[in-house]
N, C-alpha and C positions, 0 to 999 in steps of 0.2 A: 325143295331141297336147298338148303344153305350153301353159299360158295365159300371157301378160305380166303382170305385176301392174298394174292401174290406175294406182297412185301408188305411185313411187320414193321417194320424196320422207320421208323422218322429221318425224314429227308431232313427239314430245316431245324435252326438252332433256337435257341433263349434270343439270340444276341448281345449274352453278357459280355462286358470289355473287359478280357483280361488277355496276361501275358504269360504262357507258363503256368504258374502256382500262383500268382500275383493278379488281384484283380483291381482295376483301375475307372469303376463306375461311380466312384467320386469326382470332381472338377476340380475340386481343390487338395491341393498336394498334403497340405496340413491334416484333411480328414482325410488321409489315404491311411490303412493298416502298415505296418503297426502303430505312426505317428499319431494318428486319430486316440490310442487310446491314452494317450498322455494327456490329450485336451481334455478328452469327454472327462477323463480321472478328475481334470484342474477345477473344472466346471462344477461335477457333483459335487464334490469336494470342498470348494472354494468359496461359489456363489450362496448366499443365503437365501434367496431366492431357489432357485436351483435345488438347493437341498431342503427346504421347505415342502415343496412340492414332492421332491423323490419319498420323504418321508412320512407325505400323507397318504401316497398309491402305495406306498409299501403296508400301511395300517389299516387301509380299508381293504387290503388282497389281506392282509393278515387274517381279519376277521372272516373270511371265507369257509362256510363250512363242507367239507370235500367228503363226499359220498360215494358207496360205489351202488352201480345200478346193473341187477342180474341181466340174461337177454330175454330171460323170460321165469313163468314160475315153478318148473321141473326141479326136482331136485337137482338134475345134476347141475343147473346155473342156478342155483341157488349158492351149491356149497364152490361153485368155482367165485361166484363172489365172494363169497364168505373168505375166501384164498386168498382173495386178491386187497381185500382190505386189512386183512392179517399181514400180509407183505408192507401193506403202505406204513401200518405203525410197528414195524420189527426192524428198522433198522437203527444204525449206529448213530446217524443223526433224525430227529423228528421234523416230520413231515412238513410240519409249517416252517422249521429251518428252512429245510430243502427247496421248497416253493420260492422263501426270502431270498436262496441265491440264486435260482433262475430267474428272478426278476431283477438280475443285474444286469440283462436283454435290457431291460426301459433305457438304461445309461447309452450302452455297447452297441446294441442293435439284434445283438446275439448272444446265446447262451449255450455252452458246449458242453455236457454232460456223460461223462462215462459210468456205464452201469457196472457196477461190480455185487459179482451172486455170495450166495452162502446157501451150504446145505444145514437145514434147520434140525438140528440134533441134541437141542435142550438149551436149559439154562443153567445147567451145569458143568457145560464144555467153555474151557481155557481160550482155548482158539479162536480168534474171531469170523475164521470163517465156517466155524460151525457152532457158535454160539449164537443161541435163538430160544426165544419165548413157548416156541411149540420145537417138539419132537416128534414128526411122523415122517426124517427123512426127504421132505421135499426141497426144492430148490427154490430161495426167496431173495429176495434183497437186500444186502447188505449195507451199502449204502450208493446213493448215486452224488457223489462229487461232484466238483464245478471244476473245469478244467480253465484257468485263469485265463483272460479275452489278452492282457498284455504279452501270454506266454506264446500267442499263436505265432508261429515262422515260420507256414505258407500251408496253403491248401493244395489237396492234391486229386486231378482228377483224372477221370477216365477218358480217354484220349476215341473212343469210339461213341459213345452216349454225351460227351460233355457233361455228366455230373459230377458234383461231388463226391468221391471216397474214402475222403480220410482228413483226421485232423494232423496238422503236425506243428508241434510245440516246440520250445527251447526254452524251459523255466530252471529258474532257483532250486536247490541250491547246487547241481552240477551242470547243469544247463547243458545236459546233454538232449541231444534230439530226437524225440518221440513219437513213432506215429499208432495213433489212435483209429481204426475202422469207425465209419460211422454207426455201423452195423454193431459195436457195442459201444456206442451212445446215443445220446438224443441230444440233438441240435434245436435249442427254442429260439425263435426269431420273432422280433416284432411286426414284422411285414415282408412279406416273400414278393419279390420283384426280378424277373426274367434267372430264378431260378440263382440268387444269389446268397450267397452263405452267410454273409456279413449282416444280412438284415440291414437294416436303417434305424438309427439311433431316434431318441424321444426329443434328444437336445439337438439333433440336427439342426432344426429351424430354427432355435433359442442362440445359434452360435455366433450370429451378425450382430443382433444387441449383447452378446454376454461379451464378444469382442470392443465393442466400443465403449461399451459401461467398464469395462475394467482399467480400460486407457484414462476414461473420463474422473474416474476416481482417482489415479494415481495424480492425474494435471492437478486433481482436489489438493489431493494432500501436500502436494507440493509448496500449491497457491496459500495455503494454510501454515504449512513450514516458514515460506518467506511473509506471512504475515498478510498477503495478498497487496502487498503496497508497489510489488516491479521486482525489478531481478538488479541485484550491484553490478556497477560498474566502475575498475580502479582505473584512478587515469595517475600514468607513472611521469616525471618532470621529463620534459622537454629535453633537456641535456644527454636523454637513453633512450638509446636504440634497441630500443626490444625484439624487434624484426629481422635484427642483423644475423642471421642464422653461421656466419663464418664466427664469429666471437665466442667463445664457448662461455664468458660468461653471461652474456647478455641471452645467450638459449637458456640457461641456466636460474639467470633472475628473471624470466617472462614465465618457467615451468612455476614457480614457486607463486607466482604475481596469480597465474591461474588456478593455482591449489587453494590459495587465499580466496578465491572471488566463487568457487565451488564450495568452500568450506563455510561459507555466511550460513547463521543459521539464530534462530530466536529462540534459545534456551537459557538454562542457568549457566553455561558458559559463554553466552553472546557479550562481543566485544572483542577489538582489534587493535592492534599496535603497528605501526606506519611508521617509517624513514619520512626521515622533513623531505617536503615536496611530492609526497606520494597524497592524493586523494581517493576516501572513498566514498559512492553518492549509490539512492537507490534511486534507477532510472523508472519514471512511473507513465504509463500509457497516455498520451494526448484525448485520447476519446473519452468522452463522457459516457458511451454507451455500455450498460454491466449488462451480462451474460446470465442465471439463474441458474448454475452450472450440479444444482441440490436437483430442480423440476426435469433438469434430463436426464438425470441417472436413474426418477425415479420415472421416467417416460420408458427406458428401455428396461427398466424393473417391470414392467405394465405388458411390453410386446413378452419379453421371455415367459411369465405365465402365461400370456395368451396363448401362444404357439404351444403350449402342453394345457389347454383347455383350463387353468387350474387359476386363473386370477379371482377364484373365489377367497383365495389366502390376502389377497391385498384390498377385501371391500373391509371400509372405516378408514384406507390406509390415503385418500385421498384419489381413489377409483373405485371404480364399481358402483353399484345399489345393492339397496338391500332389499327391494323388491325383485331382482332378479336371483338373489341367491341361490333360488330351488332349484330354477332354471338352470344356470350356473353348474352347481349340484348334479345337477340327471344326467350333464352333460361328460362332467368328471367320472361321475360311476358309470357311465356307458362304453366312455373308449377304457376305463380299468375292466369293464366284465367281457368286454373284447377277447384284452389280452391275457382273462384267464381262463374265457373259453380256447382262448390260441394252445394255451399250455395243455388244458383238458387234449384237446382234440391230439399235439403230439404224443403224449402220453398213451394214447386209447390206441393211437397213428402207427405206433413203431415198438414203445417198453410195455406193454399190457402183452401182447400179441409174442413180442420176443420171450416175456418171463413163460408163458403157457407152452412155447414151445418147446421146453426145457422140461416139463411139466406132464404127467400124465391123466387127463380127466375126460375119459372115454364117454360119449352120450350127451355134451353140451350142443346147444343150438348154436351160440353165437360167445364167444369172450366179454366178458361184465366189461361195463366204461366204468371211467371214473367221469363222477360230475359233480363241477362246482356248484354252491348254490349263489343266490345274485346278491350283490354286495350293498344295493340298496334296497334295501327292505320296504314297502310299501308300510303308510303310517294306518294306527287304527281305525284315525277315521276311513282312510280309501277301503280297510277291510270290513268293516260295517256296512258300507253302503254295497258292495260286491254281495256281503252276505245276506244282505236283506233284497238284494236284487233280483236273487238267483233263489229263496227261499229254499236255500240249504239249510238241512238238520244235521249240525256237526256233531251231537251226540254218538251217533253212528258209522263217523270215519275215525278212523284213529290215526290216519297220517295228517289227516286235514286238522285235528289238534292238536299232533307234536309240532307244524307247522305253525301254527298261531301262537305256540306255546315258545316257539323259536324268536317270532318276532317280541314277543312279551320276556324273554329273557328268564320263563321258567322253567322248572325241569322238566325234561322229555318223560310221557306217559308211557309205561310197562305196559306188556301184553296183563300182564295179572289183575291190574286195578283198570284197566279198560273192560277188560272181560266182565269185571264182578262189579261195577260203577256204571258205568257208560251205557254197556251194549244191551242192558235191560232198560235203561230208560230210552233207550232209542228204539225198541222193539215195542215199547207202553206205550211213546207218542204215535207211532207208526198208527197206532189205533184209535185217538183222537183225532176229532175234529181241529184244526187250528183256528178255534175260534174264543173271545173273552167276553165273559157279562159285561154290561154296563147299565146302569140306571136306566137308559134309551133302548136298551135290548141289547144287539150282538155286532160285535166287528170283527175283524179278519184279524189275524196278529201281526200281518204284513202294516193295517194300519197302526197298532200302537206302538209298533218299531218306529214306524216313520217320524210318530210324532215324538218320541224319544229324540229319534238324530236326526233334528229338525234342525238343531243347533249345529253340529259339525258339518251339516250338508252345507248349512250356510259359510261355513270357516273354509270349506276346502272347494267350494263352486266363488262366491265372491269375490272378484278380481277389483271390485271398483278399490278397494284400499291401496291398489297397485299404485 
């Protein structure tokens, strides 16, 4: 006989640091909310570097193909899939938008989503919340918005559990203050850390060199402005007291002596006019030693890719190999398929579950997921030698050809032309021997595969070219 436990109830906490509504698990004041989201803005935004990178994990999640998968193969999870992927392309924006602004998480750290329903009552209804592709009455998705990371003006939580429940905003255009239940929205984060809402940014670690590269540029352009020869210095005659700060006019001509000595500059207006006795000279560094001040900007160009895994954007650029690129590569597509299995899983976690509850579909085993598929595709040759390994007769599957057919970038095969094409020659083979004449008599077809991709076994096992 099973005992109940006494107390349900969690004694100890996260030990997230916050105060109130305000949480303070950053070290540095500058990436505290909401201050942080000006930087991380400045950053995406700014650096070419930076957006380089944002705009390749946004192109390779672009291409992600999103499937929904029943819980089993009953009807009734068949057609609740069949539901639930009708909801993902009916709403007001497309699915792949939708996904592009959740992955404004990689920047922010987080992404706050409110869901907003619609009763689906045709596509001839006015109204957008009953305007829809299907008419049978049920409750689907209208659109899930991004509730702006800059607009957030505190979180709010539960004073018994210590979680979060609720977003609360203050955005444009009347900034008035809003609170959002989490319970209708979904929260995406890129890494969940003692239960914190804020998540952790992609450029977190990129923020040490994107600060001192952007310093080290300006000192550039400056050194470039003055021609890199020193910085002026006016020396005014001996007879003026420039210092004398009781004389209003000697404050007066040292304001002006200083606006001249800032204003030098090497353009089509360079050149200056001097009172007799006034000098001016450009004072130029004693040291012989020069600085390379191009090789460091492009050192901390070098650490900010590395720290988001993606310095594959700067091989040829005077880093990298190109014998590493694949490498590089797997490593890029791994922490991106990461974060869109992170999204999958909220999705399946909280708005799959929230929509069916709304929902009536008596006799299901389990709520359909939604599942991404993987963002690097294995090359033909790695699917050759898988297929010759394993002495699969892919005549006979039909998802194992839309698959192949995916990576080949052809059209997806119909139940109708599998049935009347395919599945009778996979029922014909079924009753042959796998075996070919030869002048010598008979070999296996495993061997005349082999000696076919004799050649790509050696292209994709060979390392010595490394």
């Amino acid at each position: 006989m099973s005992r109940t436990p006494k107390n349900m109830t969690p004694i100890g906490v996260s030990g997230l640091e916050r105060y109130g509504p305000y949480i303070y698990e950053e070290f540095l004041p500058e990436l505290r909310w909401p201050q942080a989201g000006k930087i991380y803005k400045e950053m995406a935004d700014n650096d070419p570097v930076i957006g380089a990178v944002l705009y390749l994990a946004e192109m390779l999640i672009r291409g992600t193909q999103w499937t929904v998968e029943a819980a089993s193969d009953a009807p009734e999870d068949e057609e609740a899939a069949k539901f639930l992927c009708e909801c993902m392309h009916d709403m007001e924006m497309s699915w792949d938008n939708t996904v592009c602004e959740i992955l404004s998480m990689l920047v922010y750290g987080f992404s706050f989503h409110e869901i907003v329903y619609k009763v689906r009552k045709g596509p001839n209804e006015h109204n957008p919340k009953y305007k829809s592709k299907y008419s049978d009455g049920r409750i689907g998705w209208r659109k899930i918005p991004i509730r702006s990371q800059s607009s957030l003006y505190q979180w709010e939580f539960d004073d018994e559990t210590n979680e979060v429940v609720a977003f609360v905003q203050q955005a444009a255009p009347d900034w008035k203050v809003r609170r959002i239940p989490l319970s209708k929205g979904a929260l995406f984060l890129t890494k969940s850390n003692r239960e914190n809402p804020e998540g952790r940014s992609l450029l977190r670690n990129a923020y040490r060199p994107w600060f001192f590269k952007k310093h080290f540029e300006e000192i550039e352009g400056i050194g470039i402005e003055r021609d890199l020869a020193g910085f002026p210095v006016l020396h005014a005659p001996e007879t003026l007291d420039l210092w004398n700060a009781e004389d209003p006019n000697m404050v007066q001509l040292r304001a002006q002596a200083e606006e001249i000595v800032a204003s030098v500059r090497r353009d089509s207006n360079e050149g200056i006019l001097l009172p007799y006795g006034w000098e001016l000279k450009l004072l130029s560094s004693p040291s012989s030693r020069s600085i390379d001040i191009s090789a460091t900007i492009d050192r901390y160009d070098n650490r900010i890719a590395i720290t988001m895994l993606s310095d594959i954007i700067l091989i040829g650029e005077k880093s990298g190999s190109f014998a590493l690129a694949d490498t590089k590569q797997s490593l890029l597509a791994g922490s991106l398929q990461a974060q869109v299995e992170n999204i999958a899983d909220e999705f399946n976690a909280h708005v799959v579950p929230a929509l069916f509850a709304v929902n009536s579909f008596p006799g299901i085993t389990e709520f359909p997921k939604i599942v991404p598929s993987q963002i690097q595709t294995p090359s033909l040759q790695e699917v050759s030698l898988v297929l010759r390994s394993m002495g699969l007769n892919i005549a006979g599957d039909q998802k194992l050809q839309n698959y192949l057919r995916h990576i080949l970038s052809m059209p997806k095969l119909d139940n109708e032309t599998f049935e009347k094409v395919y599945l009778p020659q996979a029922q014909e083979d079924s009753g042959k021997h796998d075996q070919v004449s030869t002048a010598d008599g008979t070999r296996d077809l495993a061997d005349a595969s082999e000696q076919m991709l004799q050649q790509p076994d050696m292209a994709y096992t060979g390392v010595g070219g490394v």
